[in-house]
C-alpha positions as CSV (number, residue, x, y, z in Angstrom):
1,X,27.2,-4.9,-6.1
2,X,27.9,-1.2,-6.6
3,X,24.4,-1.0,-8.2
4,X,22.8,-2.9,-5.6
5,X,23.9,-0.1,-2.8
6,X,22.8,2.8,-4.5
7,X,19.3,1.0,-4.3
8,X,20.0,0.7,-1.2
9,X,21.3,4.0,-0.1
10,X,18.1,5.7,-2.1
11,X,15.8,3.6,-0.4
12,X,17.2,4.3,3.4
13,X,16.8,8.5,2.2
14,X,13.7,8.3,1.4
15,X,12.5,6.6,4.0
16,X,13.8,8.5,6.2
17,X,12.5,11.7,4.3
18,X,8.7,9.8,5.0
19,X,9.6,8.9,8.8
20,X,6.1,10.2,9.8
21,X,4.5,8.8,6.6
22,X,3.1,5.2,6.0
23,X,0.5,4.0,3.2
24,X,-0.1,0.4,4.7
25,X,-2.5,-1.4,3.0
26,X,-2.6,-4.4,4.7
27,X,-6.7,-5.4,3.9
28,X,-8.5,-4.7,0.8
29,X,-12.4,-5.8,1.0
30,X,-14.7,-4.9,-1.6
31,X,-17.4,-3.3,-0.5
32,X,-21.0,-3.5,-2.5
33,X,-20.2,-0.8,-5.2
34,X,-20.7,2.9,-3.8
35,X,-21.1,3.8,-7.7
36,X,-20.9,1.6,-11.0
37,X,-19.7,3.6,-14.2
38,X,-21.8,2.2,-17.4
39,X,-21.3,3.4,-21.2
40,X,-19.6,6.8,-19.9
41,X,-22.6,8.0,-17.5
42,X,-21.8,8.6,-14.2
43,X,-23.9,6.8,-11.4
44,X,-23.9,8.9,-8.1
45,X,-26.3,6.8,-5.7
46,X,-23.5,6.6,-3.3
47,X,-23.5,5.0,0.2
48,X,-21.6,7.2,2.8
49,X,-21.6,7.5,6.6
50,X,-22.4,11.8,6.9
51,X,-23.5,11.4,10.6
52,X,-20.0,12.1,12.2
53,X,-20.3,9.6,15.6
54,X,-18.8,11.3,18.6
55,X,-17.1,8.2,19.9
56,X,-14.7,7.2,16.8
57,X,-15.5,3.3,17.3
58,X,-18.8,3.7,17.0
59,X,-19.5,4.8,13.6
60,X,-16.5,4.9,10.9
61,X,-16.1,2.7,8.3
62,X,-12.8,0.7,8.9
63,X,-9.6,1.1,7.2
64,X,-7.7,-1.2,6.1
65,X,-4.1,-1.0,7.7
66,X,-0.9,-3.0,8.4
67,X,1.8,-3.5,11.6
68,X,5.3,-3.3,10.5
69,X,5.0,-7.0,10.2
70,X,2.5,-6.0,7.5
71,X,-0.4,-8.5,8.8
72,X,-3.9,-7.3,8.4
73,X,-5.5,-5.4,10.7
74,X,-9.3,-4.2,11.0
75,X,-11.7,-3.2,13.6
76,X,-14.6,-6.3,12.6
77,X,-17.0,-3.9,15.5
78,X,-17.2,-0.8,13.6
79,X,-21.1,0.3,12.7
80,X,-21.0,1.2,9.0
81,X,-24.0,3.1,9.1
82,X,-24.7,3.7,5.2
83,X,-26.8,6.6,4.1
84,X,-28.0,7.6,0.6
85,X,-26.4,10.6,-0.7
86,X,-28.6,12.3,-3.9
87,X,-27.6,12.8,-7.6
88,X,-25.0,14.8,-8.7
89,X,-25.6,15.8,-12.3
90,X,-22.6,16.8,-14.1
91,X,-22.7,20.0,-15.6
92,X,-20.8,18.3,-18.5
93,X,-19.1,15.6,-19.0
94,X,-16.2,17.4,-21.6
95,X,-12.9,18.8,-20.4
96,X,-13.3,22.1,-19.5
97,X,-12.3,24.2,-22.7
98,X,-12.6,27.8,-20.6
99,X,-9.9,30.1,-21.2
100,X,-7.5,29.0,-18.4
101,X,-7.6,25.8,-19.7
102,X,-6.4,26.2,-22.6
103,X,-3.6,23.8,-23.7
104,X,0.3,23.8,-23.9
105,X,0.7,20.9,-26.0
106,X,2.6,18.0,-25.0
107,X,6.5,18.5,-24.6
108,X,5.6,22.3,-24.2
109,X,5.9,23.9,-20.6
110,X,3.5,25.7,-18.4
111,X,4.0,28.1,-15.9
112,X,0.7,25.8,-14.2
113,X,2.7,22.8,-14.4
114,X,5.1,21.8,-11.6
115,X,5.9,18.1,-12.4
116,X,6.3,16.8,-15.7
117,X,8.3,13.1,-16.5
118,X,7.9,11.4,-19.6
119,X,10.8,9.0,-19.4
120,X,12.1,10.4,-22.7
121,X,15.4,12.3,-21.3
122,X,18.3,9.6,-21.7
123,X,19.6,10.2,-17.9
124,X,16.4,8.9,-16.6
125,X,16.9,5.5,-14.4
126,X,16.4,4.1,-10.9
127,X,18.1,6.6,-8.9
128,X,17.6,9.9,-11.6
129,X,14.0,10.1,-12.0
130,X,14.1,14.1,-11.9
131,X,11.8,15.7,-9.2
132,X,10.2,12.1,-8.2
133,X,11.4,10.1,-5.2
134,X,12.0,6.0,-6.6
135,X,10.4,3.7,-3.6
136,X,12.1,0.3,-4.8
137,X,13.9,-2.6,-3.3
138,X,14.9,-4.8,-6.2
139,X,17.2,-3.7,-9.4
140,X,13.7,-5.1,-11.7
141,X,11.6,-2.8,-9.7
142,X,11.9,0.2,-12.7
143,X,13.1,0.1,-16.0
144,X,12.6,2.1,-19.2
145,X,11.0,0.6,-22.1
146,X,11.4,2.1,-25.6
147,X,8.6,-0.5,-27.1
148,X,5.3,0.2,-24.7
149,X,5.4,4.1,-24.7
150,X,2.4,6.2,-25.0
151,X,4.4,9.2,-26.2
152,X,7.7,10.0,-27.1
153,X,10.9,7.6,-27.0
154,X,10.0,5.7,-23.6
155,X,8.2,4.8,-20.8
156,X,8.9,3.6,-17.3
157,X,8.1,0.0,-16.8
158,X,7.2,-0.9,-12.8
159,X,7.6,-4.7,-11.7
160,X,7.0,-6.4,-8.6
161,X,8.0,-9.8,-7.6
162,X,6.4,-12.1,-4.6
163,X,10.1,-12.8,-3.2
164,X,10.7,-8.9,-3.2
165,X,12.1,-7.2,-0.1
166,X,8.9,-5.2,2.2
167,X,9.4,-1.6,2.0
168,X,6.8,0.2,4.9
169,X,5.6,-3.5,5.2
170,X,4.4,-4.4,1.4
171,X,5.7,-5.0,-1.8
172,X,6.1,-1.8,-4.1
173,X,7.5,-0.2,-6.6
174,X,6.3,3.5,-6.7
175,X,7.8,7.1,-7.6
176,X,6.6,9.9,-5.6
177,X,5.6,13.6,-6.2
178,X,8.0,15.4,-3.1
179,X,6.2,16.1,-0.3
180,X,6.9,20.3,-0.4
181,X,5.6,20.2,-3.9
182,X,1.9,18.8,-2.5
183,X,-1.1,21.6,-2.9
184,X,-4.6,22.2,-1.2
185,X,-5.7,21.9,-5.1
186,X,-4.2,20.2,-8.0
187,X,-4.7,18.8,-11.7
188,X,-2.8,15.1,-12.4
189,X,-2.2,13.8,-15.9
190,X,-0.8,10.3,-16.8
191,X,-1.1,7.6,-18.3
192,X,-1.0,3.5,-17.4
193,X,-0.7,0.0,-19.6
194,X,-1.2,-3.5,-18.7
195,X,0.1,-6.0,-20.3
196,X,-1.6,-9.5,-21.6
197,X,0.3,-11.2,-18.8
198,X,-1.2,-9.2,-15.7
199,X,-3.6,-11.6,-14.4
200,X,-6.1,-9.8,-11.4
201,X,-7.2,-11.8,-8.5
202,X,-9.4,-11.5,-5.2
203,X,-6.2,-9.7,-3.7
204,X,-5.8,-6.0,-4.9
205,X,-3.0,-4.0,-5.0
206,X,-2.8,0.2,-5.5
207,X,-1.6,1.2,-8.7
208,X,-2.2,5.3,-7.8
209,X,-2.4,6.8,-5.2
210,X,-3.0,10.6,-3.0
211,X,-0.9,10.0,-0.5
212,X,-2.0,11.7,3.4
213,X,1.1,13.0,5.8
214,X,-0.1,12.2,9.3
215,X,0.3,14.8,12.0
216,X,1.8,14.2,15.1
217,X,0.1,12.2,17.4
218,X,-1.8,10.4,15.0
219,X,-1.9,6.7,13.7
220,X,0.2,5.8,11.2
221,X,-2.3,2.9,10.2
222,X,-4.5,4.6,7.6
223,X,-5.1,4.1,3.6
224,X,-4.5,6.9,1.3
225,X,-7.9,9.2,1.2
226,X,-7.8,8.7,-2.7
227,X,-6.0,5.5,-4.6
228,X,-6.8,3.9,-8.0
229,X,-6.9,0.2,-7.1
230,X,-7.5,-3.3,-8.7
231,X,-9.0,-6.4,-7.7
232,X,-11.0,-9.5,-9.8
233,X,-10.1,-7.9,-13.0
234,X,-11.6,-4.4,-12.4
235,X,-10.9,-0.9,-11.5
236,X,-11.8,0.6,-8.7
237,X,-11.6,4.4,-7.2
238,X,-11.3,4.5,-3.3
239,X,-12.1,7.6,-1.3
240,X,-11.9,8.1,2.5
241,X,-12.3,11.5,4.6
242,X,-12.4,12.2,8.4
243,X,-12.3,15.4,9.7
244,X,-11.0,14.7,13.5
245,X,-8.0,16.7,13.8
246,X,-6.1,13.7,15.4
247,X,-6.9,10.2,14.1
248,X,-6.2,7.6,16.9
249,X,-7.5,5.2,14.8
250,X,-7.5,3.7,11.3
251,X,-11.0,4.1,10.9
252,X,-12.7,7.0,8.6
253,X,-15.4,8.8,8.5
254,X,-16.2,8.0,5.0
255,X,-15.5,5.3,2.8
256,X,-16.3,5.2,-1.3
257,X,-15.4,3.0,-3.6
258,X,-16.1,3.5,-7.5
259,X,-16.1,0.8,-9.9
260,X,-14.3,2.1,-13.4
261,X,-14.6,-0.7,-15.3
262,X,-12.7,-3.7,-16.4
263,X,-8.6,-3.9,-16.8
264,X,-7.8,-3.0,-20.2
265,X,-4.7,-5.7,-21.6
266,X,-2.5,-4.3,-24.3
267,X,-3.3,-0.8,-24.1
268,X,-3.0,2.8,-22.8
269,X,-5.3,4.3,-20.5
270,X,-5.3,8.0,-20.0
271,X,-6.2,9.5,-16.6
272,X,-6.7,13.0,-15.8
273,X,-7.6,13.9,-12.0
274,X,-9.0,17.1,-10.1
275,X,-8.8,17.6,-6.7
276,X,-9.7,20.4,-4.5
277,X,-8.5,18.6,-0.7
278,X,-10.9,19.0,2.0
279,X,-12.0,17.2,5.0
280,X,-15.7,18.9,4.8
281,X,-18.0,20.1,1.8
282,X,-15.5,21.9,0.1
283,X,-13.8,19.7,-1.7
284,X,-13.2,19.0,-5.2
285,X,-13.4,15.4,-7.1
286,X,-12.8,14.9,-11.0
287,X,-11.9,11.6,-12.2
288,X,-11.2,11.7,-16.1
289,X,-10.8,8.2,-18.0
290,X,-10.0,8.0,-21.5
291,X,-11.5,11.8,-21.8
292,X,-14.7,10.3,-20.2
293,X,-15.5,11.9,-17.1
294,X,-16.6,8.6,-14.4
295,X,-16.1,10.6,-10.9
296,X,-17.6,14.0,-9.9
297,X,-18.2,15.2,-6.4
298,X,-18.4,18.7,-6.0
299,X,-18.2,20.3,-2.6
300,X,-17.9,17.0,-0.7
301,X,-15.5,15.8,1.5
302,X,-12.5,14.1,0.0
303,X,-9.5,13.7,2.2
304,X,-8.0,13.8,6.2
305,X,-7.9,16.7,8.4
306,X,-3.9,17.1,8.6
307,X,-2.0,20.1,8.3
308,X,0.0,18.6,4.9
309,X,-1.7,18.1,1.7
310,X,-1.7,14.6,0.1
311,X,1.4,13.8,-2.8
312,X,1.0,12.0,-5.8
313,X,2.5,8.1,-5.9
314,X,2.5,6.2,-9.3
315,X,3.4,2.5,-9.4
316,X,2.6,-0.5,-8.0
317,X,2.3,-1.4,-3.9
318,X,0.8,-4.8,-2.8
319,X,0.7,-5.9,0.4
320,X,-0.5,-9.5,0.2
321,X,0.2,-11.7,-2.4
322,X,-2.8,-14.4,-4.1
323,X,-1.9,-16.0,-7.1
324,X,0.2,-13.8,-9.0
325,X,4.3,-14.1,-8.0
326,X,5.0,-11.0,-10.0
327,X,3.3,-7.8,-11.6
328,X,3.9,-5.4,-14.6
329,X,3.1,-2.0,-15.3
330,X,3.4,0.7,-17.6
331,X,3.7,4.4,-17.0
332,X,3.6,7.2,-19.6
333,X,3.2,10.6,-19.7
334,X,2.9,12.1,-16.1
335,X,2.1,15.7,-15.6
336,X,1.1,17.7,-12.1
337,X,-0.3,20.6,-12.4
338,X,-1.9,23.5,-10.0
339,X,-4.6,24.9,-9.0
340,X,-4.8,26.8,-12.1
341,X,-4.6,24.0,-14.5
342,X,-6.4,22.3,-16.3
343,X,-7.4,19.2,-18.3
344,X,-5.5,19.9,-21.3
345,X,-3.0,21.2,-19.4
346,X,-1.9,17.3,-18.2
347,X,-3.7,15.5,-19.8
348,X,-1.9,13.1,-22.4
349,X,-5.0,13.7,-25.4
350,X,-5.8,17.1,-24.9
351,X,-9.4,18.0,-26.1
């Protein structure tokens, strides 16, 4: 019982801490594939709505939201005008090997690093998970695991369960980067496992995610500008950016989704991210899988127009359930790093 309330007691902090802050997911409809990664070669015929519409109904993709009650929500009128942005041609598809990106070597410390948990120190558990904030509900919700590790002596092991209490409306269990720690421009480094027994259906679920702070004044109802998502057994990137300074509604300006390939079972995969936030064509996206580089967009928009920057959340958040009455994942390896990181900086197989 004693247990049980310190759950309880972390859950009602953070949520208060996050007052202002919601990530509902209520919808999730695939879309016909913005890009398709094949054999490591990055496909950038990408559909994207650049004419901004002066009457926000009118011409944003929809988001997909939830009530409180956590029931789907979408705006079946919007117009999603789709245009056809041109190639991007990587410069190269290799980590960047420059002098500032030179690497520290796992375990080792960086003044460029400002978040590192490996699930190694033996104090780590449900309510001491160092700088990161826990988001669960259940005592199953995080465990360590000393057999699935990608490095070192552990790794954190994420579960969710259909008859699991709604936090913010959907089922999760999720660690967060703290808010005051979130950058205009960062580097991300972890890595994720799926077990034999996770079984992907039509209903997807977030696994990553950039999560926006809305301003006052503004809806509550809209999906994180950048997530790392599943459905039918794949692996998707989604990417939204509006660049009204209020949002009344949960509808964006533009909506991407990437298609990274198909779920790996039994195995690690290594992520490294870069992200340069910006509502207009400034920003900054690199997507690093396995060391293969699937996502560039350089100076394009990639996020909201709010006066925070989006914070890292690792885990796993559903918000319907299909099939499945329970889910398992692995984390490993997590590293946050600056602007003036780098790849081998965070990532977990630095080149």
């Amino acid at each position: 019982m004693r247990q049980r309330t310190m759950f309880t007691i972390i859950i009602l902090i953070f949520l208060f801490s996050c007052s202002q802050d919601s990530d509902l997911l209520s919808e999730y409809v695939i879309l016909e594939e913005a890009a398709i990664v094949e054999s490591g070669q990055i496909k950038t015929e990408q559909t994207e709505n650049d004419d901004k519409s002066e009457t926000a109904s009118d011409n944003k993709q929809p988001d997909a939201s939830s009530s409180d009650n956590g029931d789907p929500e979408t705006d079946n009128n919007a117009d999603e005008t789709e245009n056809t942005e041109s190639t991007d041609t990587p410069s190269d598809d290799d980590p960047d090997t420059s002098e500032n990106s030179e690497t520290s070597g796992l375990g080792e410390t960086s003044d460029n690093l400002i978040l590192i948990q490996t699930f190694d120190d033996a104090n780590i558990g449900p309510v001491n998970l160092g700088d990161f904030y826990p988001e669960f509900a259940t005592d199953h919700a995080f465990s360590i695991n000393e057999t699935i590790k990608r490095k070192g002596r552990s790794s954190g092991r994420f579960e969710i369960r259909k008859t699991d209490p709604l936090i913010w409306g959907g089922t999760r269990a999720e660690i967060s980067q703290p808010q005051n720690m979130a950058l205009e421009e960062g580097w991300y480094g972890f890595s994720q496992y799926f077990p034999a027994s996770y079984t992907s259906d039509t209903t997807g679920e977030v696994i990553a995610q950039w999560h926006d702070v809305s301003d006052n004044g503004e809806t509550n109802g809209r999906s994180p500008s950048n997530a790392i998502v599943t459905s039918n057994d794949r692996l998707k990137w989604m990417l939204r950016w509006d660049a009204d300074r209020i949002m009344t509604s949960g509808q964006s300006d533009g909506l991407l989704y990437f298609d990274l390939g198909k779920i790996p079972k039994d195995q690690w995969i290594d992520w490294v991210v870069h992200i340069k936030y910006s509502f207009d064509n400034s920003g900054i996206l690199e997507v690093w899988k396995d060391g293969v580089k699937v996502i560039e967009r350089i100076n394009k928009p990639n996020s909201y127009n709010d006066r925070s920057y989006p914070y890292l959340k690792l885990g796993i958040y559903r918000w319907e359930w299909g099939q499945p009455v329970s889910r398992v994942l692995y984390i490993d390896e997590i590293r946050v790093g600056n602007g003036n990181s780098s790849y081998n900086e965070v990532s977990t197989s630095p080149q």
